[in-house]
N, C-alpha and C positions, 0 to 999 in steps of 0.2 A: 521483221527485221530487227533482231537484235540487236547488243552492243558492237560496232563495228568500228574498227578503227582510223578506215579511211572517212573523211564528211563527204558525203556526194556534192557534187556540182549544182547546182537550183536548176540545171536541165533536166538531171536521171532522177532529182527529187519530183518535178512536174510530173513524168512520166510515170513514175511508180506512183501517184496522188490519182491519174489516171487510170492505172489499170487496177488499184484498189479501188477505185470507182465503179468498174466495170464488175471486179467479181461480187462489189456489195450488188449491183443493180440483178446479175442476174442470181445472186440467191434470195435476193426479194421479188425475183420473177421480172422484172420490170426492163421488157425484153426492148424497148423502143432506146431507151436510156444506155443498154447496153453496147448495140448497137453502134449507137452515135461515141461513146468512148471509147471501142474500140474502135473504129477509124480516125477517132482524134488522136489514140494513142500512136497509132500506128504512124500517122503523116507526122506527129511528133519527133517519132524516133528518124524516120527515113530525112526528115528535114534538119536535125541535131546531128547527124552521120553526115550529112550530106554539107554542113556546114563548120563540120569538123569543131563538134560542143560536145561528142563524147566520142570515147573511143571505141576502135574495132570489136574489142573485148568485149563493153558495156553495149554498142550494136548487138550483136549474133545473141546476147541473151534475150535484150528485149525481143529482138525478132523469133526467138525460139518460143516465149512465153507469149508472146500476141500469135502466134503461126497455133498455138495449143487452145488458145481459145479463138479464133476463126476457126480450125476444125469443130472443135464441140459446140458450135453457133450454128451451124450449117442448116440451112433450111429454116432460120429464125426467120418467121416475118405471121402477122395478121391471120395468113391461109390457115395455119393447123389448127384454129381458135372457131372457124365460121365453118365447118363442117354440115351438110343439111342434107 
C-alpha cells in the first residue's frame, strides 16, 4: 500500500492488518492461524458494511480479496497432513 492520498478509516485499517495477517500466516504455512483470520476478516468486513463503517466501494473489494483466498484455502484443515 503505497502513498495514498485518501487516510483510511481505523475500520478498512483493521481489516487490511487482518488480511496481512492472513497472507503472512499462510506463506509461513501456518494454516490454523490462517484460518482463523480469514473468518475474522471476513465477519469484519460483513459487520463494518452492515453497520455502515465502510463503504459499498471499500465492501466488494474486500469481499472480492477474502472470496480469493477462501477459494485458494479450500480443503485447508489437519486431513492432508495425516495421510497413512
Amino acid at each position: 500500500m503505497f502513498f495514498r492520498h485518501k487516510v483510511k478509516n481505523p475500520v478498512e485499517q483493521q481489516i487490511e492488518m487482518l488480511i496481512n495477517d492472513l497472507k503472512l500466516y499462510l506463506e509461513n504455512n501456518y494454516k490454523d492461524l490462517a484460518i482463523q483470520s480469514r473468518k475474522d476478516a471476513i465477519m469484519l468486513v460483513e459487520e463494518s458494511y452492515r453497520g455502515g463503517k465502510i463503504s459499498e466501494k471499500s465492501y466488494a473489494k474486500y469481499k472480492e480479496i477474502l472470496s480469493e483466498y477462501t477459494e485458494n484455502m479450500k480443503g485447508y484443515n489437519h486431513q492432508q497432513f495425516y495421510h497413512s
